[in-house]
N, C-alpha and C positions, 0 to 999 in steps of 0.2 A: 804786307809781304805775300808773295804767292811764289808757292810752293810745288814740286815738283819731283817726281821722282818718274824715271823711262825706266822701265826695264827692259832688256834686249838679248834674242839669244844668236848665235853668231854660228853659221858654218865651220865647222871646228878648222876647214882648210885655210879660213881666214881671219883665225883668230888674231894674229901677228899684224896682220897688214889694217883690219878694224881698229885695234890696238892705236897703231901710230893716227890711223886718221883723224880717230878722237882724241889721243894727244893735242893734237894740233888745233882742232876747232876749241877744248878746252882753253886753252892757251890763249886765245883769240878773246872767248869769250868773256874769259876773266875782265879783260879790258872795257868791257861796255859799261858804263857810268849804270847801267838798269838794273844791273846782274852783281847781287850780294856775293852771293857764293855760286861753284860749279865743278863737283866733284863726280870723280870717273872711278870705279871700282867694278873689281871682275871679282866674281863667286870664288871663295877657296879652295871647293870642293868639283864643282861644276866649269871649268873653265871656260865655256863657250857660253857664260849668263853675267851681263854686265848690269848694271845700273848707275845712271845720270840723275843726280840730286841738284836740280839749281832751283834756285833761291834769288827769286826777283824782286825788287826796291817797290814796283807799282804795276798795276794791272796789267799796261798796257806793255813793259818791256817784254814778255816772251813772243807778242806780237813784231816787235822791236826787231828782238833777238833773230825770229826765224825770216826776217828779210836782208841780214847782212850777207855779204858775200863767203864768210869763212863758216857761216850752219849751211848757204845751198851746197857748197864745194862737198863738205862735209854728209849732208843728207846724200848728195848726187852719188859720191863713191860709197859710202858703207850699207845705204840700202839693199842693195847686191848681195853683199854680204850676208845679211840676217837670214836667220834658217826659217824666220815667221815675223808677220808685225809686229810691231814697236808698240808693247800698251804704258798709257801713261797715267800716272794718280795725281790728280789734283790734293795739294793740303793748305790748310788754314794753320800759320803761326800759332803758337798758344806760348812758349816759353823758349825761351828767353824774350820778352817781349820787342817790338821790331829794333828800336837801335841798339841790344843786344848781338844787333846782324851786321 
């Protein structure tokens, strides 16, 4: 499994509209045989700081992942958006072990 967490902070003008676009590429993503999991959650305190936790099956899916057409649509509009780069953490599974996932 490989592991992933984005954290992103967003132009507070386009919180709403970042919002839905990651709705959508979520939704999308879910669907890729590669991709365990893929969760979207915004700061409860901070609203303009989101984080992207996906949860990849094998190495090679986030590579997968970032050439379908619903991540470039998705990079394409909400990069605008962000008030700064996108930093991202790589993680190693440890528990629940992978077919836990």
């Amino acid at each position: 499994m490989v592991i992933m967490h984005i954290h992103i902070r967003v132009k507070p003008e386009f919180i709403e509209e970042f919002r839905a676009a990651t709705i959508e590429n979520a939704r999308n993503s879910v669907k890729e045989p590669g991709i365990a999991r893929f969760d979207f959650l915004q700061h409860a305190e901070e609203p303009d700081r989101f984080v992207l936790i996906e949860v990849y099956r094998t190495p090679d899916a986030p590579a997968l992942h970032r050439e379908t057409p619903h991540y470039k649509s998705w990079r394409d509009r909400a990069e605008p958006m962000m008030a700064e780069p996108r930093t991202r953490i790589r993680l190693d599974n440890v528990f629940p072990d992978d077919t836990g996932w």
